[in-house]
N, C-alpha and C positions, 0 to 999 in steps of 0.2 A: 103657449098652450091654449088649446080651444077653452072660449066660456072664459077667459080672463082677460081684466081690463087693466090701464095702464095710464096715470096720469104725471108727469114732469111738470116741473113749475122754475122756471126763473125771476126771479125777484130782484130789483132796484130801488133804489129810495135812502141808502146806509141809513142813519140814527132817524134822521127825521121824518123817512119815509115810514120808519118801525113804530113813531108816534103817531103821527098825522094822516097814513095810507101810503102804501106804494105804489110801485107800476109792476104787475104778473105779465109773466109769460107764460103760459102751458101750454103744454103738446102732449098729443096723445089719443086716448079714444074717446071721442068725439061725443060716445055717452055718459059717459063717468062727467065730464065738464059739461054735461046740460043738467046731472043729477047735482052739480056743487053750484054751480056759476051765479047762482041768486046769492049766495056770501061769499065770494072772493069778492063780485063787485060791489058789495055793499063794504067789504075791507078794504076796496082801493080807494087809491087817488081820484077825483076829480078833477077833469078839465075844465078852463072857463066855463063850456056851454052848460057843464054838469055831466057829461058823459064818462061813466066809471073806467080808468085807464088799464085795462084788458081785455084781452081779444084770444081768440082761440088761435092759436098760432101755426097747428101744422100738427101731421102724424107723428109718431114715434117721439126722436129727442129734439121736435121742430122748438119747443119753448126756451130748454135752455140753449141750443145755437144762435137764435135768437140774443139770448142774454149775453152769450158771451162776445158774440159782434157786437152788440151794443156797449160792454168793456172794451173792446178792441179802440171804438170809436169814441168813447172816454178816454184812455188811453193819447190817443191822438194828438182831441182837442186839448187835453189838458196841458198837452206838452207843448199848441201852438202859444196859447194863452202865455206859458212861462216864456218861451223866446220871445215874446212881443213884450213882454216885460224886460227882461237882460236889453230888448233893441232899442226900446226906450230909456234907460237909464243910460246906454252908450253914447245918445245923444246927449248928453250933461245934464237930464232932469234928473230930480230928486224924487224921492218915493213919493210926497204925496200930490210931485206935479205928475206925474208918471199915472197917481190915481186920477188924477181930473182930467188926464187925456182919455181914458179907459170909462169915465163914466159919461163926457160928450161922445165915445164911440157907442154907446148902451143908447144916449138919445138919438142917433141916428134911426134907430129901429130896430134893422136887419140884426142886427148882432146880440141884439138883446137874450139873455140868455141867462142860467144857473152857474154855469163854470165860470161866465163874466161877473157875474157879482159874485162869486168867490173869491174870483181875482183880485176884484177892487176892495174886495176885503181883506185880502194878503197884504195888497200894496200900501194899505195905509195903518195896518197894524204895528205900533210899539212894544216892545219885550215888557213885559212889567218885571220883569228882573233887573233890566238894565238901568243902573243913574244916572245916565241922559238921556232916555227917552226914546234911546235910537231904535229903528226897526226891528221887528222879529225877524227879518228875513235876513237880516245881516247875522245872525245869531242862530242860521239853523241851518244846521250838517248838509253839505247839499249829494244826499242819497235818497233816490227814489227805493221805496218797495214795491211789491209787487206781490197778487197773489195769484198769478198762472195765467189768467186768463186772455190776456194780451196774447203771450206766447201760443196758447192752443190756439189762437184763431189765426194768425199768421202762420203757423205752419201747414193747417188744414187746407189754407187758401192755398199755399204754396203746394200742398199735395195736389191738391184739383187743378191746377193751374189758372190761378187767379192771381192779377198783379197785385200787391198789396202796398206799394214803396212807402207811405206814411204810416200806416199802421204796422210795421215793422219796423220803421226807424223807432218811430214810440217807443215799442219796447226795445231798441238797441239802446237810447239814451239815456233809461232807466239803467240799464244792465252798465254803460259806462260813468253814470252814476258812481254805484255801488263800487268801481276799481277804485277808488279813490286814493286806496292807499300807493295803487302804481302812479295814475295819474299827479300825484305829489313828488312823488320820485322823479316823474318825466320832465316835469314842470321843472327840477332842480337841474334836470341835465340839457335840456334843450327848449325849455320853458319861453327864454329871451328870444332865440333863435325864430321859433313858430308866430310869435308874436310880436316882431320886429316893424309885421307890417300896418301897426295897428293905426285907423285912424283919428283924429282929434274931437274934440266935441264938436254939433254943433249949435249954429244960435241962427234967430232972425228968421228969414223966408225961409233959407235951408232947411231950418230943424222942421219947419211947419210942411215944406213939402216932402221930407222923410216921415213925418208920424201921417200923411194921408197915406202916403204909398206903402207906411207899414198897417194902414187902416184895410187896404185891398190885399195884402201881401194875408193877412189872417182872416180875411171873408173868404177866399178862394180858396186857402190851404183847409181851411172847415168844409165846405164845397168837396174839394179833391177827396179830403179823408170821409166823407160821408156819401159817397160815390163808393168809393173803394168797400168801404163796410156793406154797404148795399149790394153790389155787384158780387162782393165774396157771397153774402146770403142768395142771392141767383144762383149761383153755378155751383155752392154747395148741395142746395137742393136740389137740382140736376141730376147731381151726383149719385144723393140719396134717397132720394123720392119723400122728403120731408113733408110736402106741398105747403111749402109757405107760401111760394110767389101769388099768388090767387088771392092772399091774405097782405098782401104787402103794406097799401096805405091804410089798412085799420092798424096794423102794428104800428108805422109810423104815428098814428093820430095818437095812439097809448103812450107814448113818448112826451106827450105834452103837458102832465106834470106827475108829481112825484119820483120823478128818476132823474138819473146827473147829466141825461141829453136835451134836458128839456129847453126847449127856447124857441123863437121869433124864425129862427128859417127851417123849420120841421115841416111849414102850412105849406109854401112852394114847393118842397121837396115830396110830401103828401099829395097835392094837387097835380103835379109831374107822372105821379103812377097811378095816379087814376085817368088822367087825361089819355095816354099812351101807355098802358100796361108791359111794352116791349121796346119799350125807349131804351137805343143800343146802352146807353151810360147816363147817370144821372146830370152828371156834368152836361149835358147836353140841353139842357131845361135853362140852363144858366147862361146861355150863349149874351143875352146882352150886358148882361153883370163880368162875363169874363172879357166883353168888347172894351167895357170903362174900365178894368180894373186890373188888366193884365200887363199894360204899360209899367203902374208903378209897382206890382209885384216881382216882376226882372229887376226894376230899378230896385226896391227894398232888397231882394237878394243877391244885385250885385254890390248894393254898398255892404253890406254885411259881410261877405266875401272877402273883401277887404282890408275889414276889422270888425272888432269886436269879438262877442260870443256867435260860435258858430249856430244855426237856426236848421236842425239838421229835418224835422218834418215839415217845414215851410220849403225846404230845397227840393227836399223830395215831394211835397204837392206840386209844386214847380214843375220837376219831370216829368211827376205823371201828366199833367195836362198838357205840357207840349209833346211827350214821345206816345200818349193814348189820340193824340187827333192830326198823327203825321201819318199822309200818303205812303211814303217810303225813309224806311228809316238805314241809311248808308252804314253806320254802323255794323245793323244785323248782317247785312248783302256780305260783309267783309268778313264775318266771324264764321259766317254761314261757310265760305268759302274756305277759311282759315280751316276749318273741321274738313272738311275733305282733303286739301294739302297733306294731313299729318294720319289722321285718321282712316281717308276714304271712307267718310261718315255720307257724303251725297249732300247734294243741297236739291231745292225746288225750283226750279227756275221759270222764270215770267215768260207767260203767253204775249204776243202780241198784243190782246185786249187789258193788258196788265193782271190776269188776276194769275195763281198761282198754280202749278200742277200738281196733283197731289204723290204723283210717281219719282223717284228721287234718282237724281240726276250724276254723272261727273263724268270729267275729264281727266285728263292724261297731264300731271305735275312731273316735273323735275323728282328724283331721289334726294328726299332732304332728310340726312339722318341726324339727331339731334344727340 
């Protein structure tokens, strides 16, 4: 209605953000948040420099979209963090060698991060119930919960057609969590069977050159998943005329503390979209991080593959990086094809110069009735 204003706010931080400041998100109109903006920033978090972590995010529901990729991408990470933990104790380390490998990755640098010291907080925590001492994590129901927001954001992305494969696995791995009660069942009928091909521990140089290659195997799979989160916030806003993209690296820089994204590769990933505002994919800022590191990332997911606990959003960052920076992908050409065979759905077919036509094409198949 004319003459009314409209302000949305996304908030992160859970408990400690609610003490100490969080990180806001709002969207909306643009004067309503220059008449408050002097006390939200003065309620937020602070970044090292001191700059208050919120930014005006975008028109209409730009703030919470915002927040809820920024869940999406929570989501995620939090789910690579756990597989690298499962990948780690496969190789015969104990919890709390498992934590000293996970805090030399924090000194590395890049990896430094909030979800990483939670992790390394997980890994070396004991039940105080328990009378040896043994880990809480051995002692806790392995069900993820969930409060929506993973799923909204994968499905919207998938509405607008935006690839999303890690932040969707996230939430599938949650959701097969939760079957636990089937999964116990399965496990009794073909449990052995699935798992027959499991492999051994290992020791010496081996274990040291799987926990590097699972060292890259989780800086790219974070990379991958925060590409995809970003790129879904592009093409959403496309969509909807939110305008965030224009706002992009100040949202980024709000992420640097007070909320569960906050860490050490937020600055490169901020520096990336300011440097090239229209940089096809974030990934692409990473070209020499993925030139070192994509050797033992195949390597970590093809040992994995093999045995152990399966590493289902490391797989699929995996994918995404090699099927989002292939020329031609054989597959599609074949499905593309498969659908006119059955359908006479038409495909596109390649110009001489390689690029695609946009008028749809077919030919003359056999009668194949099924």
């Amino acid at each position: 209605a004319a003459g009314m204003r409209f302000l949305g706010m996304g908030i992160s931080g859970g408990a400690e953000g609610a003490r100490k400041g969080p990180a806001f998100f709002p969207g909306g109109t643009l004067s309503i948040w220059e008449d408050i903006r002097h006390i939200v920033e003065a309620a937020s978090a602070k970044a090292s420099d001191g700059r208050p972590c919120v930014t005006m995010c975008g028109r209409g529901g730009a703030g919470s979209c915002v927040k809820m990729y920024h869940n999406a991408g929570e989501y995620a990470v939090l789910q690579i963090w756990g597989e690298a933990y499962a990948a780690l104790r496969s190789t015969g380390l104990a919890g709390e060698e498992v934590q000293a490998v996970l805090k030399s990755w924090k000194q590395r640098g890049a990896l430094d991060s909030y979800m990483l010291d939670i992790t390394i907080e997980v890994a070396g925590k004991t039940d105080p119930e328990a009378a040896d001492a043994s880990a809480l994590v051995e002692h806790t129901a392995d069900k993820i919960g969930s409060k929506g927001t993973g799923l909204w954001s994968v499905q919207v992305a998938l509405e607008v057609g935006c690839p999303v494969p890690s932040l969707a696995q996230a939430v599938l791995a949650r959701q097969m969590s939760m079957a636990r009660a089937e999964r116990q069942k399965n496990c009794g009928l073909i449990g052995s069977v699935v798992g027959a091909a499991a492999v051994s521990a290992l020791a010496g140089e081996e274990r040291e050159k799987l926990v590097d290659d699972l060292y890259w195997a989780v800086y790219l799979s974070i990379v991958a998943s925060y590409a995809q989160m970003f790129q879904a916030l592009r093409i959403v806003d496309k969509e909807y005329g939110l305008e965030i993209i224009g706002n992009l690296p100040r949202i980024i820089s709000t992420f640097r503390a007070g909320c569960i994204l906050q860490g050490a590769m937020l600055e490169p990933m901020t520096k990336a979209f300011e440097a090239d505002p229209d940089i096809p994919n974030l990934v692409c800022a990473f070209k020499e991080e993925i030139k070192a590191g994509m050797p033992g990332f195949r390597a970590a997911c093809a040992r994995l593959c093999l045995g152990a606990e399966p590493a289902l959003v490391m797989q699929a960052s995996l994918g995404y990086l090699v099927t989002m920076s292939q020329q031609t992908l054989q597959a599609a050409q074949v499905v593309a094809l498969q659908r006119d065979v059955f359908g006479r759905h038409g495909f596109n077919r390649l110009r001489d110069d390689g690029t695609a036509t946009e008028e749809l094409h077919h030919v003359d198949w056999p009668e194949m009735i099924p």
